[in-house]
C-alpha positions in Angstrom: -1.1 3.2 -13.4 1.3 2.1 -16.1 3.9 -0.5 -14.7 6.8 -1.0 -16.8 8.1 2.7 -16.0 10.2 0.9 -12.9 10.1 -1.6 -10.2 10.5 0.3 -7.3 11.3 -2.6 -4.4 14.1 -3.3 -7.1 15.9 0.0 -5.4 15.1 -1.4 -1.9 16.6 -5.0 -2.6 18.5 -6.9 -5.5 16.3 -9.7 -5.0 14.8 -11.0 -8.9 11.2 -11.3 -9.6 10.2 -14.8 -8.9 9.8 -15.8 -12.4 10.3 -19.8 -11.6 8.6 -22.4 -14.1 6.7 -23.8 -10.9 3.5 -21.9 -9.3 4.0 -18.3 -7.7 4.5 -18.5 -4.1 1.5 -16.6 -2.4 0.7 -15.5 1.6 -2.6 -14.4 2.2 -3.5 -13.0 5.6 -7.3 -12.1 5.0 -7.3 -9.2 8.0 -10.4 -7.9 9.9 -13.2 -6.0 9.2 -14.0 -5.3 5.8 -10.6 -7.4 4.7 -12.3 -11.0 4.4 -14.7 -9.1 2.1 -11.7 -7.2 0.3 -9.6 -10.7 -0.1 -12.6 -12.7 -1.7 -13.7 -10.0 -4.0 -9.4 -10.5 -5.1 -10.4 -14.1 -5.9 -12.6 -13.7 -9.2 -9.5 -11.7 -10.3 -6.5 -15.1 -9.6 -8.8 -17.2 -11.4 -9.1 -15.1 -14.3 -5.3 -15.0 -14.2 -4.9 -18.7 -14.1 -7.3 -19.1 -16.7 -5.9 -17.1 -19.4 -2.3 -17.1 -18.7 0.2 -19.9 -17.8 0.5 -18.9 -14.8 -0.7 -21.0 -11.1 -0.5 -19.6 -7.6 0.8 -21.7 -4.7 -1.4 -19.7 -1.8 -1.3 -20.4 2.0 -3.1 -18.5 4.4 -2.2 -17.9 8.0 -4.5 -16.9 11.2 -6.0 -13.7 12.9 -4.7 -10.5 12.7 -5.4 -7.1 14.4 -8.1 -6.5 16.5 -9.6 -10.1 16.4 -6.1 -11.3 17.4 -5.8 -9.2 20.5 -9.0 -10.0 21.6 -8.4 -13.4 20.9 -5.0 -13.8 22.1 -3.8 -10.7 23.9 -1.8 -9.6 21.1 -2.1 -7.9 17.5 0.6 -9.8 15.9 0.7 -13.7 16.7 3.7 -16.1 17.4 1.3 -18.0 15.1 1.5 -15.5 12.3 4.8 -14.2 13.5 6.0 -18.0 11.9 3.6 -17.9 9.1 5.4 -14.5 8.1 8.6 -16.6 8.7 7.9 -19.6 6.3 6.3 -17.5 4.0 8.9 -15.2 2.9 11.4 -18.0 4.0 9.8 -19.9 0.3 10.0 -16.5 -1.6 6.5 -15.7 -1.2 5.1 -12.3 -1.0 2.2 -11.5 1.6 -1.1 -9.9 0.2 -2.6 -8.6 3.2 -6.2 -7.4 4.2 -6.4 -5.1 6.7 -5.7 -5.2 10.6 -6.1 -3.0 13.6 -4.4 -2.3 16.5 -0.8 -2.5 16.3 -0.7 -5.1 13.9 1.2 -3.5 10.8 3.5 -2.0 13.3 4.5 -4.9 15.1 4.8 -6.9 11.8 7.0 -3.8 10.5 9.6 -3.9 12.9 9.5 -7.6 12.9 10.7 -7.8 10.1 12.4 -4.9 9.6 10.2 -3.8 6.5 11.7 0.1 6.5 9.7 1.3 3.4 6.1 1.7 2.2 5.5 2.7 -1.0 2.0 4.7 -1.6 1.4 5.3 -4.8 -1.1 8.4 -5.8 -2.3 8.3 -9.4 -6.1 8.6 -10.1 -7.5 6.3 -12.3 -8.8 8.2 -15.6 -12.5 7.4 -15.2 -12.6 8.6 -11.3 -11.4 11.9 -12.2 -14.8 13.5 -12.1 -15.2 11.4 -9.0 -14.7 13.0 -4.9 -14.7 15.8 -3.4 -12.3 17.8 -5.5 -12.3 19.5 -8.8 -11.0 17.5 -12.0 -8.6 20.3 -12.4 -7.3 19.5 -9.2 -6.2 16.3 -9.7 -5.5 16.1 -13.9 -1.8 15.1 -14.1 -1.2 13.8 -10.6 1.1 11.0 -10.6 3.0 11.2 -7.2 4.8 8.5 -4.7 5.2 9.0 -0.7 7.4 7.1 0.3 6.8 6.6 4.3 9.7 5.3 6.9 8.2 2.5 9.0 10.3 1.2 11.7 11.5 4.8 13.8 9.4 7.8 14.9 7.3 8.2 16.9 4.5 4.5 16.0 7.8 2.6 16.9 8.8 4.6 19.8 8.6 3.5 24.1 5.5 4.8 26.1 4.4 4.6 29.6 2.2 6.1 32.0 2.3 6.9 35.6 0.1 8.7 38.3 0.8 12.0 39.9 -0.8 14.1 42.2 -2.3 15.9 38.7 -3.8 12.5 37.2 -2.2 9.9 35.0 1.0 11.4 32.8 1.8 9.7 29.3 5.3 9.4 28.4 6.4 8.7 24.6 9.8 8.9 23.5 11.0 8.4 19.9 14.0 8.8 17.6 16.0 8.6 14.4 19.1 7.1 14.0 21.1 8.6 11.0 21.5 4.9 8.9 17.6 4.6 8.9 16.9 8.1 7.5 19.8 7.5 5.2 18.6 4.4 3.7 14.8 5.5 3.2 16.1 9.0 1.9 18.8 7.4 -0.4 15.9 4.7 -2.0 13.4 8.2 -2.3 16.0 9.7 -4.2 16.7 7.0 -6.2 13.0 6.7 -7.5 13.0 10.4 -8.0 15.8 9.6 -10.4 13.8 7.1 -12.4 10.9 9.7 -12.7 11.2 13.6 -12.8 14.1 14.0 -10.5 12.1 15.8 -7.8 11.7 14.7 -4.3 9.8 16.6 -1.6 11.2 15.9 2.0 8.8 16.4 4.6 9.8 17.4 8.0 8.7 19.8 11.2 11.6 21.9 12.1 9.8 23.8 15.1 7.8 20.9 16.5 11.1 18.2 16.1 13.9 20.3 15.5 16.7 17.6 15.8 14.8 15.1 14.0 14.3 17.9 11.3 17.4 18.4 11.2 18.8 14.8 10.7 16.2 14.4 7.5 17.4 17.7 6.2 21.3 17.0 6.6 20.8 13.4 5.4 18.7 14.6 2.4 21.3 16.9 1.1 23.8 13.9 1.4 22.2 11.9 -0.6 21.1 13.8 -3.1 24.3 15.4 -4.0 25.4 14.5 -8.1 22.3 12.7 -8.1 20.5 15.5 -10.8 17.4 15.6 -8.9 16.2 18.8 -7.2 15.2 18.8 -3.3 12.2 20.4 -1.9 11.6 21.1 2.1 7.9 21.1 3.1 6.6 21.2 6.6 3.9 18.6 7.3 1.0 21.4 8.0 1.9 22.7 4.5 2.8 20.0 2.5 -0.6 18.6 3.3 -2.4 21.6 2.0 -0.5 21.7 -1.3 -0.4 17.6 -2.0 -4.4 18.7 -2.5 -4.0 22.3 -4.0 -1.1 21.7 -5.9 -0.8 18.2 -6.2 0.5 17.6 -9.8 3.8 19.5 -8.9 5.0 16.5 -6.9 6.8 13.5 -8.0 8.6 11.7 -5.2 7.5 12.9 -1.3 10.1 11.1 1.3 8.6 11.2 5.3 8.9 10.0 8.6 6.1 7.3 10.0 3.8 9.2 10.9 3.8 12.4 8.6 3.8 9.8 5.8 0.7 7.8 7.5 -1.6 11.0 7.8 -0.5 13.0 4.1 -1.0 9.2 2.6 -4.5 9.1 3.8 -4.5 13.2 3.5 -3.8 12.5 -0.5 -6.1 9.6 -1.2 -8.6 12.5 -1.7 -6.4 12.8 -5.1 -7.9 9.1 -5.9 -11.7 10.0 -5.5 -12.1 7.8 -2.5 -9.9 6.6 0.1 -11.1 2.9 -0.7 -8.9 3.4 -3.9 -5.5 3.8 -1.8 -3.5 1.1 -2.0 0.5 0.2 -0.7 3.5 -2.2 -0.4 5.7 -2.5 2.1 9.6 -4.1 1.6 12.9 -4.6 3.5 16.3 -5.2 2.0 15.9 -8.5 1.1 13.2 -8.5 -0.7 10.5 -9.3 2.0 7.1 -7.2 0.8 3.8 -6.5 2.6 0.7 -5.3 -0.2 -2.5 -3.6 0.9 -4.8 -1.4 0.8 -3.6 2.1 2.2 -6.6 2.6 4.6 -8.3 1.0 7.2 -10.5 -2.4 8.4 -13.7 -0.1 8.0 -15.2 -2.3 10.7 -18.4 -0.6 10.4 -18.9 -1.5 6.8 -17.7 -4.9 7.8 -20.6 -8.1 6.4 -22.1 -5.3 5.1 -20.7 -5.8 0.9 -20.3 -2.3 0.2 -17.0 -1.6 0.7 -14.7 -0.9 -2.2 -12.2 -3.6 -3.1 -10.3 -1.5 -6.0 -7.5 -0.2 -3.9 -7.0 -4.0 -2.4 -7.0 -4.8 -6.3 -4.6 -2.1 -7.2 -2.7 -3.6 -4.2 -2.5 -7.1 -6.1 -1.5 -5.2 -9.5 1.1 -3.7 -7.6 2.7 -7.5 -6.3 2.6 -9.0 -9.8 4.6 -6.3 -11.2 6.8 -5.7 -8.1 7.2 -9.9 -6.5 6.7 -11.2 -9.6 7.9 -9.1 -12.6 4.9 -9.5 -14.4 4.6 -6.0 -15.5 2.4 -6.4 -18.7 -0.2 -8.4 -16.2 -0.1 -5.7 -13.7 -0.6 -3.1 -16.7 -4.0 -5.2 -17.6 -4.9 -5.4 -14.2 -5.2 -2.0 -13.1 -6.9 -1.2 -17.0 -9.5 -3.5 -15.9 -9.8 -1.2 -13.0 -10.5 1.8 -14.9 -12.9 0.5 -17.7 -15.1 -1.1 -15.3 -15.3 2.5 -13.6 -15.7 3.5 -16.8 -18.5 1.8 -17.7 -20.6 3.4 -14.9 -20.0 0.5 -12.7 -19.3 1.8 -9.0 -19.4 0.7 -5.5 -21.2 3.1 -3.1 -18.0 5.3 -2.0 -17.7 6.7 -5.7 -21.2 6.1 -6.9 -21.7 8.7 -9.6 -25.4 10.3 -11.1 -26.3 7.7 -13.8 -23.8 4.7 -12.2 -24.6 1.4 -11.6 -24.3 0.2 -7.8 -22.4 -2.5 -7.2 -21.1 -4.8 -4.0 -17.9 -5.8 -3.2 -17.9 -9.3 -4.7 -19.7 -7.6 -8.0 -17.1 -5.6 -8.4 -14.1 -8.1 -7.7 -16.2 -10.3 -11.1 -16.6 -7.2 -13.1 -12.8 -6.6 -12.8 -12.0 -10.1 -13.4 -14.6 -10.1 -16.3 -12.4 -7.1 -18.1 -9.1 -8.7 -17.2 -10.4 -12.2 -19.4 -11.3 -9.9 -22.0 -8.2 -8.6 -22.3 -5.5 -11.4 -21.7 -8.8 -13.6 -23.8 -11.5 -15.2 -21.9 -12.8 -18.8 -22.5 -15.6 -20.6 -20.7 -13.9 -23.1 -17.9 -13.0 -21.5 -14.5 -9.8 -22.5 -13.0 -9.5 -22.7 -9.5 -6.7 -20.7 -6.7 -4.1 -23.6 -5.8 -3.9 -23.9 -2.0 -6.9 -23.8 1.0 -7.7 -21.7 3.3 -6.9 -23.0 7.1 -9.7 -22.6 9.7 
């Protein structure tokens, strides 16, 4: 994915890249399952930043997330990494996240009121034979969803209660017109710094009034604005992201049409371990990860496939830290180590060379020194990890 095209969390907040002659501020939360795996396999990759370039990260991790925390503690998101978050972004420092379960992202979403998530779709050149798909299929693609996260139906109020038929669930949700506005203005403002298309997803028979709010809103914004509006259902939009997937450009949702086509589309990628996201709120607070789950069953086994928590970290240089030619290098040492046959077992090819997750956070690392110019001594991350 070439970076300098445009920093997208630029149209969510006016904050500047942090660009400050001291060390880049860095969170780390490390996440459950296969995350601890996914975050060391990232390290190979900061020292090979730190060695070749003047840059030094200032990193700080905070506690248990997820799963682990709610067993732990009763709860997915803790006070303890509620303040964490708070001190974190409080000192201008992004959070690179592994992956947590539960109601963790969630929670942490309308914490801090981080509205947008960004999922970027754009298969790396040597995975295009790669997946269940045809090459034809997914030659060209270059799409964005862009996903609401703080209404819907993940942040709405539930309950249940007994009746004389057995236990009743109750969910209720909604939309309030200045959150659709600001998600669908920002969509159509990044359709206007690409091909000036934007798909808005809705489901007009199965939410009518919340259809209809996206729909209204939509036109709103995108009047004078040069680019053209499409209307997709979810069932059909998530047939023709895979059939038809290079006609996209921009693809604006609700929370949880945008959770299941982002997932839905990482077919596009060759494997769903390739998916990666960030998350921002209007001023400037942003959230990078993979775009799929803690995998627990792959979890200590060192097969899982770091590349889409790498992408993740490509995706924070250029858009925390405005460091787009360093992104640019970091996801072309992506695709030539893929190139060179080297694989982990998701998109292990006839003739590739199987790698773990650690091997293929050093091979990445090893093609990033070649190209910003290896030399011998390893640098070290700044900061320690708390217990």
């Amino acid at each position: 994915m070439k970076s300098d095209q445009l920093r997208l969390s630029n149209l969510v907040s006016k904050r500047a890249p942090l660009r400050s002659g001291g060390a880049l501020p860095l969170a780390v939360l490390q996440g459950e399952g296969i995350g601890p795996e996914l975050i060391a396999a990232c390290q190979p990759v900061f020292e090979a930043i730190e060695h070749n370039t003047p840059y030094r990260f200032d990193v700080e991790y905070g506690g248990r997330i997820g799963k682990d925390a709610l067993a732990e503690s009763g709860t997915a998101l803790t006070e303890e990494v509620v303040a964490f978050c708070r001190h974190s972004f409080g000192r201008g420092a992004p959070l690179f996240c592994g992956p947590g379960g539960d109601r963790f992202v969630y929670q942490l979403r309308l914490k801090f009121d981080i509205f947008c998530k960004f999922v970027p779709l754009q298969p790396l050149p040597a995975l295009r034979d790669t997946g269940v798909l045809r090459e034809a299929a997914v030659r060209d693609v270059d799409l964005l969803v862009v996903r609401e996260n703080v209404g819907g139906v993940y942040q709405g109020a539930w309950r249940t209660e007994q009746t004389d038929r057995g236990l009743r669930a109750h969910h209720s949700f909604s939309y309030d017109e200045a959150h659709v506005q600001r998600i669908i203005a920002l969509a159509v403002a990044a359709a206007g710094q690409r091909r000036n298309r934007l798909c808005v997803v809705h489901k007009p028979g199965g939410t009518p009034a919340i259809s209809e709010l996206w729909v209204d809103v939509a036109h709103q914004c995108a009047t004078d604005s040069g680019v053209q509006l499409r209307f997709l259902e979810v069932d059909t939009a998530a047939y023709l992201l895979l059939a038809q997937a290079a006609a996209f450009d921009v693809v604006v949702t609700p929370n949880m049409f945008g959770d299941v086509l982002g997932d839905v589309a990482a077919l596009l990628l060759g494997s769903r371990g390739m998916s990666y996201s960030f998350n921002v709120n209007e001023v400037g607070n942003a959230v990078y990860q993979t775009a799929h789950g803690a995998a627990y069953d792959l979890a200590g086994t060192g097969t899982a496939n770091p590349l889409g928590q790498l992408q993740s970290l490509a995706a924070l240089l250029r858009e925390s830290f405005g460091l787009f030619e360093l992104a640019d290098a970091l996801f072309a040492a992506c695709n030539t180590v893929l190139a060179k046959g080297l694989r982990t077992a998701d998109i292990l090819a006839p003739g590739a060379k199987l790698l773990s997750t650690l091997e293929m956070g050093e091979a990445v690392a090893v093609e990033l020194g070649v190209a910003l110019g290896s030399n011998n001594s390893t640098p070290v991350l700044r900061g320690g990890q708390s217990d």
